[in-house]
N, C-alpha and C positions, 0 to 999 in steps of 0.2 A: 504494500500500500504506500501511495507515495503521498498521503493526508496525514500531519501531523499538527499537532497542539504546540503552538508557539507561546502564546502567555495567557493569563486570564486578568482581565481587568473587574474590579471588584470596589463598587461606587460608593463612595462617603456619604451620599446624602439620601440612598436611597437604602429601599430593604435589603437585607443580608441576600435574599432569593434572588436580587434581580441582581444580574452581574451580565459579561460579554466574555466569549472566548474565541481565540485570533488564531486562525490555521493558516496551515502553507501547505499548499498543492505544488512539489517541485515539478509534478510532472509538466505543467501546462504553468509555472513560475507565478502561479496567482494567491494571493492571500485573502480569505474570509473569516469577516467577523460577524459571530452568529451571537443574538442576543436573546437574553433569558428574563424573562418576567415572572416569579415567584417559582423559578425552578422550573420553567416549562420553556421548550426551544420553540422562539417566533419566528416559524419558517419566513413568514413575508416580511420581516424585515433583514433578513441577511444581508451585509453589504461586500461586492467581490472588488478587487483592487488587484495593480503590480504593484503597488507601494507599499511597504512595510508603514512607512508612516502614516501615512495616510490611514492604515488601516488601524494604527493606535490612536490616532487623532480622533476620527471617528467612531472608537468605540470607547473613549472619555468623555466626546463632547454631549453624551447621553446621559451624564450623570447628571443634568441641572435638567433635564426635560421632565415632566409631568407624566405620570403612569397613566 
């Protein structure tokens, strides 16, 4: 499998449950951050990215958002 777990980001302001976690697909050089709302994966919001950063930017800048 070429899908692994690069980091988990885990929000200050929000519930313990709702965090993001940042994968790398070496095959096809892509990174997705998949997000989790009370422990459950929101398929429709995944976001796909080449950018490493971009994919951590984005999966912090959800920490000030509204459930």
């Amino acid at each position: 499998m070429t899908i692994r777990k690069i980091t988990t980001v885990h929000y200050l302001n929000r519930p313990s449950s709702d965090y993001a976690d940042i994968y790398k697909d070496s095959e096809i050089r892509e990174f997705s951050v998949r997000f989790y709302q009370m422990g459950i994966h929101c398929v429709e919001a995944d976001y796909f990215t080449d950018n490493l950063d971009d994919a951590v930017k984005t999966a912090k800048s959800q920490d000030y958002r509204n459930n």
